[in-house]
C-alpha positions as CSV (number, residue, x, y, z in Angstrom):
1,X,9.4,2.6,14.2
2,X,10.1,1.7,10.7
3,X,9.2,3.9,8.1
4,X,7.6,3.0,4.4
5,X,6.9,5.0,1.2
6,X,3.1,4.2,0.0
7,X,3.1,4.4,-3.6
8,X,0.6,4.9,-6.2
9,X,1.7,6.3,-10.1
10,X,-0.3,8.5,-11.5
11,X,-1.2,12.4,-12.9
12,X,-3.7,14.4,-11.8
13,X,-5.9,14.6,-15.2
14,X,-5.9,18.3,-15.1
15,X,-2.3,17.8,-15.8
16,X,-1.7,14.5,-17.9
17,X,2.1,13.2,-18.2
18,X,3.7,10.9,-20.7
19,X,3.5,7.8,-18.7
20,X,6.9,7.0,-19.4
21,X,7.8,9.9,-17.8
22,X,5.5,8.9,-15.3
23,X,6.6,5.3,-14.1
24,X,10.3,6.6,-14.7
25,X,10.3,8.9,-11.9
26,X,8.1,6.6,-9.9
27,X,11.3,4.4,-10.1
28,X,13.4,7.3,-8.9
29,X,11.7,7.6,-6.5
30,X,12.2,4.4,-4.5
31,X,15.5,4.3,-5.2
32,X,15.7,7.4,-3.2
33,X,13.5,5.6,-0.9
34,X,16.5,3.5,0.0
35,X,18.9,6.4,-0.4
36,X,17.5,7.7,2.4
37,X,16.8,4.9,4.6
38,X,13.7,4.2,4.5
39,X,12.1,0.4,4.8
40,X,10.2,-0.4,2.1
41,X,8.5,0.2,-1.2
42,X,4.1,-0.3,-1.7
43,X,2.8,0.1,-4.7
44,X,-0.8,0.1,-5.1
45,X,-3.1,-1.2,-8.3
46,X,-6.4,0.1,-9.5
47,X,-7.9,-0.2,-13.2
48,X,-9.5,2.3,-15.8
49,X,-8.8,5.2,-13.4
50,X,-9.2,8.7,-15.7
51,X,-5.7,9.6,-13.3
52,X,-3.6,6.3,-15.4
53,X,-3.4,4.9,-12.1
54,X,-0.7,1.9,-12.0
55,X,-2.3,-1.5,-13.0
56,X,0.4,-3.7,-13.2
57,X,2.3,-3.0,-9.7
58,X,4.3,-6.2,-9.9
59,X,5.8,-5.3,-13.1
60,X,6.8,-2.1,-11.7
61,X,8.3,-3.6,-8.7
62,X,10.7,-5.6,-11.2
63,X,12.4,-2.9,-12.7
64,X,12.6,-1.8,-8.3
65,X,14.1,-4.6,-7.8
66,X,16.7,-4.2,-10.4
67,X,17.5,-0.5,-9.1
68,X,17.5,-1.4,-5.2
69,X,19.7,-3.7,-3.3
70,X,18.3,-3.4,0.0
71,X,15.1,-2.0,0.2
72,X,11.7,-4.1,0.5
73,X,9.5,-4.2,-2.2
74,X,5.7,-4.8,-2.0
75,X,2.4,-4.4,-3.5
76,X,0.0,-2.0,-1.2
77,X,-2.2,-3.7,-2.5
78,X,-3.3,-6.0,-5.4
79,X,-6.7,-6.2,-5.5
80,X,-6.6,-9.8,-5.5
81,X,-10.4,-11.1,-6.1
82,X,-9.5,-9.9,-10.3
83,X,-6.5,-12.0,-10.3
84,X,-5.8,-15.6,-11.0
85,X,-4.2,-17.0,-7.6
86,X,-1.2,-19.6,-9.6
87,X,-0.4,-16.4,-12.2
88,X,0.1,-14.6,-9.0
89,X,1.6,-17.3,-7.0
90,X,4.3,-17.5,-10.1
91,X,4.9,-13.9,-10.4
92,X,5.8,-14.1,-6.5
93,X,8.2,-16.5,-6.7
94,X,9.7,-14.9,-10.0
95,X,9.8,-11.2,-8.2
96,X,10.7,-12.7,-4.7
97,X,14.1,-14.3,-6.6
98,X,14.4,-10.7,-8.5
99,X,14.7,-9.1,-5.4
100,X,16.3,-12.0,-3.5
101,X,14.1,-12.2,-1.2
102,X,12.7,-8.8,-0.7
103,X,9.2,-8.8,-1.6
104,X,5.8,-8.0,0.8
105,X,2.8,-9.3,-0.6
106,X,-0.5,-6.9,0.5
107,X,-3.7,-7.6,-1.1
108,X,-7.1,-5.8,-0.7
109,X,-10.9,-7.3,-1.6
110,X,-12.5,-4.7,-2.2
111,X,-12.1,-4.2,-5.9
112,X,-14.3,-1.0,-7.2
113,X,-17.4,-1.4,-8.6
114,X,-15.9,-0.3,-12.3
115,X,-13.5,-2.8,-11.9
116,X,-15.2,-5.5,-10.9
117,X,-17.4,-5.2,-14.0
118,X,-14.8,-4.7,-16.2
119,X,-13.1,-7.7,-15.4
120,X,-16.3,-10.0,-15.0
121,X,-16.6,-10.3,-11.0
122,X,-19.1,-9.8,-9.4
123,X,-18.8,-7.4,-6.4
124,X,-20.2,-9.6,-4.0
125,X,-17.9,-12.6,-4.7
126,X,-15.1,-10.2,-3.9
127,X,-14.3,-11.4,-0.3
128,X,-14.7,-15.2,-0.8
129,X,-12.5,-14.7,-3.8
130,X,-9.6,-13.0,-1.6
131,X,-9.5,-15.9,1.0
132,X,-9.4,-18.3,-1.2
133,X,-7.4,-17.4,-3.7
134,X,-4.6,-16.3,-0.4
135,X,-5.3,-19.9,0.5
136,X,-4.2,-21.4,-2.9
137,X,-1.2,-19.2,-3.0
138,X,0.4,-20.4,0.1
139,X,-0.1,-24.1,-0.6
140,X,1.7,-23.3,-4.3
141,X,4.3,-21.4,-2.5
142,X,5.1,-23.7,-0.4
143,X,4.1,-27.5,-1.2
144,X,5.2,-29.7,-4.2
145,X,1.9,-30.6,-5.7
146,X,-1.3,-28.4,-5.2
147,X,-4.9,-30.4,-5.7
148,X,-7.6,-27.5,-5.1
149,X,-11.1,-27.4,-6.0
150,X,-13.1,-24.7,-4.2
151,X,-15.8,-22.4,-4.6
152,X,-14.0,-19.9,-7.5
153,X,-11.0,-21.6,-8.3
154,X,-9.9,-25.5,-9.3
155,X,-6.2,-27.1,-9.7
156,X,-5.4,-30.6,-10.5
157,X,-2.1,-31.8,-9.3
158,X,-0.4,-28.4,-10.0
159,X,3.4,-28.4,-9.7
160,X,4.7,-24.8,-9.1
161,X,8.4,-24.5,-9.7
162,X,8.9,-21.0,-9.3
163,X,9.4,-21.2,-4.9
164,X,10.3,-17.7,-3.8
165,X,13.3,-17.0,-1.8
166,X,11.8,-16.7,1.7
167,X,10.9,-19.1,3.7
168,X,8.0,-20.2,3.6
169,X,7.2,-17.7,1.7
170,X,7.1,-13.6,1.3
171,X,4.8,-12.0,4.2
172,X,1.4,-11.7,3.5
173,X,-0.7,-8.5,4.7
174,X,-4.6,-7.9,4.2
175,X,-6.4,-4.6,4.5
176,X,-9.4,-6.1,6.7
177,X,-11.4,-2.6,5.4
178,X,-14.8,-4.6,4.7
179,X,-15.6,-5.7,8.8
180,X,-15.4,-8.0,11.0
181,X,-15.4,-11.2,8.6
182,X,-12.2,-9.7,7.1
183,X,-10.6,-8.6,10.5
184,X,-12.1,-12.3,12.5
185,X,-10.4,-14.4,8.7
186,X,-6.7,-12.3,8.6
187,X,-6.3,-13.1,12.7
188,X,-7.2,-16.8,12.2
189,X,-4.6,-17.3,9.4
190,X,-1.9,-14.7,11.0
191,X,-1.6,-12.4,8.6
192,X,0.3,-8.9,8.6
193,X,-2.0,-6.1,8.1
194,X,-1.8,-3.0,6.2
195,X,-3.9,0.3,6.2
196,X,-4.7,-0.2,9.5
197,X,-5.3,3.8,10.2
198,X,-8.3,3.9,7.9
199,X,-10.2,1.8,10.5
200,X,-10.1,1.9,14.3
201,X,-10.6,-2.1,14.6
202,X,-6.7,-2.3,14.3
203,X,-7.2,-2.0,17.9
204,X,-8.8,-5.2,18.3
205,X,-6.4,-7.1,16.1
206,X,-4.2,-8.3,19.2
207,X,-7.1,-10.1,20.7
208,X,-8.3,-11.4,17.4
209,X,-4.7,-13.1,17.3
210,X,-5.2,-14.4,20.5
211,X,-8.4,-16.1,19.8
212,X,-6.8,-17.9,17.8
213,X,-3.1,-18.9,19.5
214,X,-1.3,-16.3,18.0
215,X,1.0,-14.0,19.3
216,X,0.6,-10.3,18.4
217,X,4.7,-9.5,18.5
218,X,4.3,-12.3,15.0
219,X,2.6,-10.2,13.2
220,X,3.5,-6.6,11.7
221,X,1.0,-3.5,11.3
222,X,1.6,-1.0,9.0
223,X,-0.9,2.3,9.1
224,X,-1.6,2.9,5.4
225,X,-0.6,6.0,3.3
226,X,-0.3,9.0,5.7
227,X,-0.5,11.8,3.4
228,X,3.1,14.0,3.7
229,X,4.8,16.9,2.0
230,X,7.8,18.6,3.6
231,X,8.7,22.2,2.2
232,X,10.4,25.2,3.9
233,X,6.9,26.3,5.7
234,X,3.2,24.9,6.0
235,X,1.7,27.4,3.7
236,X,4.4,26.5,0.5
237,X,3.8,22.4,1.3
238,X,0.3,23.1,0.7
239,X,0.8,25.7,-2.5
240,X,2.7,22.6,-3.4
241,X,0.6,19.8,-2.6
242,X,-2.8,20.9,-1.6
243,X,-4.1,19.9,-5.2
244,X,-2.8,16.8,-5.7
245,X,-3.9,15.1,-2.3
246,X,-8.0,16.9,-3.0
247,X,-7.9,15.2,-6.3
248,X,-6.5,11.7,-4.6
249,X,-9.8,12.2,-2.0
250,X,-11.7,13.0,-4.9
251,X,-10.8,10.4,-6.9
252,X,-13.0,7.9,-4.3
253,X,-15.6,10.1,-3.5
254,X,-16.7,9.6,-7.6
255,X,-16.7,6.3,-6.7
256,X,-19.0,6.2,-4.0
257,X,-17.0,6.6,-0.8
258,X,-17.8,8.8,1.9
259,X,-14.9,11.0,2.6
260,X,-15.3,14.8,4.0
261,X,-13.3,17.2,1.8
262,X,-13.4,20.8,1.2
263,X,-13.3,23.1,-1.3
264,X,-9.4,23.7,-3.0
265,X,-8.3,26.7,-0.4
266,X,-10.4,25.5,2.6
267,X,-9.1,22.0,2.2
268,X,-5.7,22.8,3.9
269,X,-7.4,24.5,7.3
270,X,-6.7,22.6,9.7
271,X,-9.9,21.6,10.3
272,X,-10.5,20.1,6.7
273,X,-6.9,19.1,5.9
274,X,-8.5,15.3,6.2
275,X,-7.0,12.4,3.8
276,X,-9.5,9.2,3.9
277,X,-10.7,10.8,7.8
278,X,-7.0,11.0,9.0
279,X,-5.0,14.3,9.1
280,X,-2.4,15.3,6.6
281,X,0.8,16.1,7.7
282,X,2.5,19.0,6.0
283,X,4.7,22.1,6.2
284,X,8.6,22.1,7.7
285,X,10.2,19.3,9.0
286,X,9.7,20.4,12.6
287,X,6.2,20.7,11.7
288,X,5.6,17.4,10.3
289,X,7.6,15.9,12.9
290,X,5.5,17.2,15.2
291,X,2.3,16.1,12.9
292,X,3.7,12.3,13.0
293,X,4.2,12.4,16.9
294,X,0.5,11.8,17.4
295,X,1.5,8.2,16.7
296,X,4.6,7.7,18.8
297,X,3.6,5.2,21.0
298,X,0.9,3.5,19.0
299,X,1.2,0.1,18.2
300,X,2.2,0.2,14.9
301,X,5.2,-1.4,13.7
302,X,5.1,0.9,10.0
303,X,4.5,4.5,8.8
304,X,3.4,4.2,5.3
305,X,3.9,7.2,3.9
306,X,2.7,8.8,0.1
307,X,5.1,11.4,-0.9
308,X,4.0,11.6,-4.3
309,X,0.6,13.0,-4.5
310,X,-1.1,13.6,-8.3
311,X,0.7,16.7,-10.0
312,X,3.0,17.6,-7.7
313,X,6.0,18.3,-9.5
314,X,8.7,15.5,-9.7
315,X,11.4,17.6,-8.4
316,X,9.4,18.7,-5.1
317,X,8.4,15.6,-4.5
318,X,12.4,14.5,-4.5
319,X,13.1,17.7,-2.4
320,X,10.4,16.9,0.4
321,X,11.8,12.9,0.7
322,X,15.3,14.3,0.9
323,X,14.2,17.1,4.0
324,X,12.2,14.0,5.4
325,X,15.0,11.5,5.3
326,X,17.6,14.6,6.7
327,X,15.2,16.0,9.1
328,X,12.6,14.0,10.3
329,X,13.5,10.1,9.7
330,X,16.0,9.7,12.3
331,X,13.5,10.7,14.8
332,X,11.2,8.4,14.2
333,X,13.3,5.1,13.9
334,X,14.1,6.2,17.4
335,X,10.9,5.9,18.5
């Protein structure tokens, strides 16, 4: 099992931070991500969030690339329907070459509402926007000339010169959160999928493949950020954390999504200790080893793990990656 830190840079507003501060520590962070071994760098994108949450992951991933030699690099996810699919095919092949080829490319359709407002979308051209903008993308990866002229987006005789690295180009994942159209369109095309956890149709996704010719041992599976914090004992994790990850669950809740969470102090019984409907895993390393084991033997190819949770200290966070990577990582590549 390979094992993944799920990124996302921000401050929990009760508790602003310069940003350069902010996005400098971020970087830190995954190159201690490779210090300690572990496979690959997400970093996710969301716009006009009160937290400063990253909007530019690319750019971020960049100055990773320059940091890392070995380590994969990949957005978790772009939110693809506000993007323009050659600017994104170019800054693939321009951050593929950075990285020589290192880079994942994980996209998501389901832009907020705020968002998709702010940048003149409407909310219910967000899917068809995804798939065909993925479309364009791999034909301007990957062939010389690219004539397109869809439903959203038209190219005449486009010549992209900026071909990434790998061959035929970086892996793609979707989060196929929006139902069955999403799940039946990703299994048609073969693509990798990310945040699998959130939804139990993951399940499925090996007879989806089929249906269409493909073989499930093709395609990779990563679970989506499992919320972690490793300290000396449960109780100091969540003195630690607790804040942080009820703010991150909060943060969607104001935006319309139905996620349980308690009160601060009830949130970390067991019971309630719920990120996005999945349990959080905190406390020692032989506790959170014990908290991952639920998903030895599932068919997931990637833990992707958040470390860094709004407010948490920069220095805690460092300290729980560094007990993870001694403690509980070389138990889990095992499995």
């Amino acid at each position: 099992m390979k094992v993944s830190l799920a990124g996302a840079i921000r401050f929990h507003p009760e508790h602003p931070v310069p940003l350069p501060q902010l996005y400098r520590e971020f970087v830190e962070l995954g190159v201690l991500a490779e210090g300690i071994g572990l496979n690959r760098v997400w970093l996710s994108e969301h716009h006009l969030a009160e937290d400063a949450w990253n909007p530019a992951p690319m750019l971020v991933l960049a100055a990773l690339a320059a940091r890392t030699r070995r380590i994969r690099l990949g957005t978790f996810v772009m939110l693809l329907p506000l993007h323009n699919p050659l600017k994104v095919a170019e800054e693939i092949g321009t951050l593929d070459a950075l990285s020589d080829g290192r880079f994942d490319f994980a996209v998501g359709a389901g832009p907020m509402d705020v968002e998709c407002a702010a940048f003149g979308i409407p909310k219910a051209e967000a899917f068809g926007r995804c798939y065909e903008a993925l479309a364009v993308i791999q034909r301007l990866l990957t062939e010389p000339t690219v004539t397109h002229h869809g439903k959203y987006f038209h190219y005449d005789q486009v010549a992209m010169t900026t071909k990434p690295v790998q061959k035929p180009h970086p892996p793609i994942y979707t989060t196929p959160l929006m139902g069955p159209q999403s799940w039946e369109k990703s299994a048609e095309r073969g693509y990798n999928v990310a945040s699998a956890l959130h939804t139990p149709a993951w399940k499925q996704y090996g007879e989806l493949l089929a249906k269409y010719g493909r073989n499930r041992s093709q395609v990779t599976i990563a679970t989506g950020p499992l919320f972690v914090h490793v300290a000396p004992s449960r109780e100091q994790a969540f003195d630690e954390a607790e804040a942080g990850m009820h703010w991150a669950i909060e943060f969607y809740r104001r935006r319309g999504a139905p996620f349980p969470l308690a009160p601060l102090g009830e949130f970390r019984k067991p019971e309630h200790a719920l990120a996005y409907g999945v349990p959080i895993v905190a406390g020692s390393p032989a506790e959170v080893l014990a908290g991952l084991e639920r998903y030895r033997g599932e068919a997931f190819d990637d833990l992707s793990i958040q470390f860094g949770h709004p407010g948490v200290a920069h220095d805690l966070t460092v300290r729980s990656m560094k007990m993870f990577g001694d403690k509980v990582l070389p138990a889990i590549k095992s499995w």
